[in-house]
Backbone as CSV, one residue per row, in Angstrom:
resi,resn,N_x,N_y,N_z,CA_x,CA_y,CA_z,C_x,C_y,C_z
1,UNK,78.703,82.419,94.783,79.464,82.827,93.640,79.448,84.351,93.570
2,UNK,80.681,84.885,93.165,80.816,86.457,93.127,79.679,87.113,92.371
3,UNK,79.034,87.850,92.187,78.004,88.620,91.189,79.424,89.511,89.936
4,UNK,80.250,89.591,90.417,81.226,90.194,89.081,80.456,91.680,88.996
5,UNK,80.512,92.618,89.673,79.756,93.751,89.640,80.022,94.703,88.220
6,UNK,79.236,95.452,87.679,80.042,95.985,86.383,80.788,97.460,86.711
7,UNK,80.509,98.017,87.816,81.027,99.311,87.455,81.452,99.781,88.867
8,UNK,82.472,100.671,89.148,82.923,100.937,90.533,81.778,102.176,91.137
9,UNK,81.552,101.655,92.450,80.390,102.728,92.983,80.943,103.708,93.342
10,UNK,81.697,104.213,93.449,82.161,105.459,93.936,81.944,106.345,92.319
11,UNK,83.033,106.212,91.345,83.170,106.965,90.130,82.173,106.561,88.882
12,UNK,82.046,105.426,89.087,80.837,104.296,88.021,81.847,104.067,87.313
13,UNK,83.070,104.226,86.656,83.837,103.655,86.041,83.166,102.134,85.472
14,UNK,83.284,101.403,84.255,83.238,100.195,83.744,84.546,99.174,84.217
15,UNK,84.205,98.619,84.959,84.695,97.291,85.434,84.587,95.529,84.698
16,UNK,84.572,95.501,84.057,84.663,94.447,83.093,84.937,93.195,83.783
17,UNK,84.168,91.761,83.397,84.751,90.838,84.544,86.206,90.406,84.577
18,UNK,86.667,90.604,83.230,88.575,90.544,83.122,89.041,91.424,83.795
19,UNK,88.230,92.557,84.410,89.215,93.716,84.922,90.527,93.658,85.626
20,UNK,91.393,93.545,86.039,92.665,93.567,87.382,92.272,95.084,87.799
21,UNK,91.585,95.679,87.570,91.496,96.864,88.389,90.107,97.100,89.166
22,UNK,89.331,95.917,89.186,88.482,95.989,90.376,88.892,95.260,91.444
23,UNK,88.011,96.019,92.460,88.476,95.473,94.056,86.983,95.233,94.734
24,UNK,86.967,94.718,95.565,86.070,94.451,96.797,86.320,93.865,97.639
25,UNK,85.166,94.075,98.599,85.030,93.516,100.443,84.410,92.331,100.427
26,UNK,84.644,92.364,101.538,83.846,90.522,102.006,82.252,90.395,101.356
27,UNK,81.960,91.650,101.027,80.416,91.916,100.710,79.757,92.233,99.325
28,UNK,81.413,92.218,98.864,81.157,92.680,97.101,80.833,93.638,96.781
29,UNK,80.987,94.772,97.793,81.105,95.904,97.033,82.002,96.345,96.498
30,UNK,81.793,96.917,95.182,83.032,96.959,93.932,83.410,98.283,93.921
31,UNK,84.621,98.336,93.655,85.654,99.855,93.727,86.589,99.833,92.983
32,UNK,87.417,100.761,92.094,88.135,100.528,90.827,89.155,100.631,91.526
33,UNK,90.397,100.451,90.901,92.025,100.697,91.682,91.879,101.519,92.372
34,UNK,91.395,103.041,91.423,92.023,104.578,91.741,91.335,104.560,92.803
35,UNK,89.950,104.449,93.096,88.981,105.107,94.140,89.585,104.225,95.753
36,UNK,89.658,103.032,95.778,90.124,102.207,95.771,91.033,102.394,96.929
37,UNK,92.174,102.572,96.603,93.816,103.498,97.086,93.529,104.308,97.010
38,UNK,93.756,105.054,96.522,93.633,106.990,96.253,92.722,107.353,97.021
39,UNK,91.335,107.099,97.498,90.723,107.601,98.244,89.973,107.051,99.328
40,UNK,89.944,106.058,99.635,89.524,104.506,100.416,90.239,104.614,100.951
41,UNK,91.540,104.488,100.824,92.611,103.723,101.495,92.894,102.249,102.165
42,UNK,92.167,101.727,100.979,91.986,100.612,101.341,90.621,99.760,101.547
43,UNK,89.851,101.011,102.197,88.884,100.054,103.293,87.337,100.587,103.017
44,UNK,86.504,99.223,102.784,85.043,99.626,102.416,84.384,100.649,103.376
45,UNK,83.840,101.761,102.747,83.109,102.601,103.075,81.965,102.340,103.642
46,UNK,81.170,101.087,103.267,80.170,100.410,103.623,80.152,99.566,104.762
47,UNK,81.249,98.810,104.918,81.412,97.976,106.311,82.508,98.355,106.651
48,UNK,83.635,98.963,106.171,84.701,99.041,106.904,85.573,97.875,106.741
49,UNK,85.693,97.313,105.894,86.040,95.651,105.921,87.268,96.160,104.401
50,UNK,88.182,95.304,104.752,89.402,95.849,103.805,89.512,95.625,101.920
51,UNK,89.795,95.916,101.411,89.481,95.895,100.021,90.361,95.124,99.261
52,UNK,89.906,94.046,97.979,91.433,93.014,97.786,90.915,92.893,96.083
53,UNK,91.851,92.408,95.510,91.514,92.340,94.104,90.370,91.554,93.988
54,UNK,89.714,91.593,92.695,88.679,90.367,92.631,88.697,89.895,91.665
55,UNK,89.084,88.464,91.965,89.104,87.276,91.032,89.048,87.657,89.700
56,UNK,89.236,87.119,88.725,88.852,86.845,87.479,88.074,85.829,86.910
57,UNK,86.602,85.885,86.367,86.459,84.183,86.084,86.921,83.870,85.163
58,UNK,87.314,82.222,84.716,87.689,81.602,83.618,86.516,82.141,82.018
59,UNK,87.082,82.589,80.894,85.905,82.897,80.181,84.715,81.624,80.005
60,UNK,85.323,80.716,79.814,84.302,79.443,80.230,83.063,79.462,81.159
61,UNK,83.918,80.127,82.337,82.776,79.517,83.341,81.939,81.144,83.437
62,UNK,82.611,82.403,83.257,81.652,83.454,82.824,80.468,83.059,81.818
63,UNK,80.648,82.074,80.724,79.479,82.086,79.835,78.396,81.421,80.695
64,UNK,79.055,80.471,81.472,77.918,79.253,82.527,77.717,80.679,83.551
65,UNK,78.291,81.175,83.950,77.525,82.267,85.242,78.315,83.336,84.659
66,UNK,76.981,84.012,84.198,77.817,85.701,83.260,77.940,86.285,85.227
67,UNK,78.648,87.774,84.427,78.600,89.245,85.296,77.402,89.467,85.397
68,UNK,77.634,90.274,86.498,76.035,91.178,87.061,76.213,92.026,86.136
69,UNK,74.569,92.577,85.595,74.567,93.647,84.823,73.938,95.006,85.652
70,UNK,73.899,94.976,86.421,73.296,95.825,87.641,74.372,96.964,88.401
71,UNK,74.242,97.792,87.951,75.107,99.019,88.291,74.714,99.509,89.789
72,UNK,75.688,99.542,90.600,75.424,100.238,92.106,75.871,101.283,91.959
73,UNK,75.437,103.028,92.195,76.400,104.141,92.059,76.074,104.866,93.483
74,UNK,76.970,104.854,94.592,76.083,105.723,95.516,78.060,105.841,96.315
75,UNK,78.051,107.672,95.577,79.653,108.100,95.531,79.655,108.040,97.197
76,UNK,80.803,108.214,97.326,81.108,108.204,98.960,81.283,109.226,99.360
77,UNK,80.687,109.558,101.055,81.482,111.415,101.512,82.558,110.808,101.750
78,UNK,83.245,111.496,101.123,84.704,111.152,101.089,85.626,111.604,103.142
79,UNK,84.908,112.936,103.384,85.254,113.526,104.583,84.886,112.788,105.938
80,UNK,83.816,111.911,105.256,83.169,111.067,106.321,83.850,109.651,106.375
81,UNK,83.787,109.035,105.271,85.288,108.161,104.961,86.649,108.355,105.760
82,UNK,87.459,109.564,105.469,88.327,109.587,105.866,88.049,109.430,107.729
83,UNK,87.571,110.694,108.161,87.015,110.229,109.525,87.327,108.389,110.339
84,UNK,86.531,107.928,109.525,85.926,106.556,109.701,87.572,105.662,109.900
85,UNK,88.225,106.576,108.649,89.551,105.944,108.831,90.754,105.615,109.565
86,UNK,90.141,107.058,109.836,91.509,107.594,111.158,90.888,106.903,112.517
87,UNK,89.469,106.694,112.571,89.478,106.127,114.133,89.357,104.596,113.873
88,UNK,89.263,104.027,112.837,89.867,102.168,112.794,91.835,102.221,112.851
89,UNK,92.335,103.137,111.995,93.494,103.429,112.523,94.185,103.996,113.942
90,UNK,93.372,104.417,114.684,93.626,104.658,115.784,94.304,106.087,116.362
């Protein structure tokens, strides 16, 4: 089951489990729209693995399995990112 992360690691932004503006990887690491696109381009900083909306739970089944309350903040080199980008892009 997803952990529903609360806050985007790059900016810490609040991510809410209703959000439509969080994203993550196969691995759940969480990223807000902006950081996301705008500076990702897509693709986890952490594995490299591509970035997609994340779910919403039903409020129902949030009360049976809340959100993580556990904040990850560890911003990205962005220069090192990009790098990373251009040689999976080729």
């Amino acid at each position: 089951m997803l952990e529903l992360r609360p806050s985007c690691e790059n900016c810490d932004v609040d991510l809410p489990p209703d959000s439509a503006d969080a994203r993550i990887c196969t691995y759940e690491c969480t990223w807000c729209v902006t950081c996301a696109d705008a500076l990702l381009q897509g693709v986890c900083p952490n594995c490299g693995g591509n970035l997609v909306s994340r779910p919403i739970r039903p409020a129902a089944m949030l009360a049976k399995h809340p959100a993580s309350t556990e904040r990850v903040f560890k911003p990205v080199d962005l220069d090192a990112h990009a790098a990373r980008v251009a040689s999976l892009r080729g």
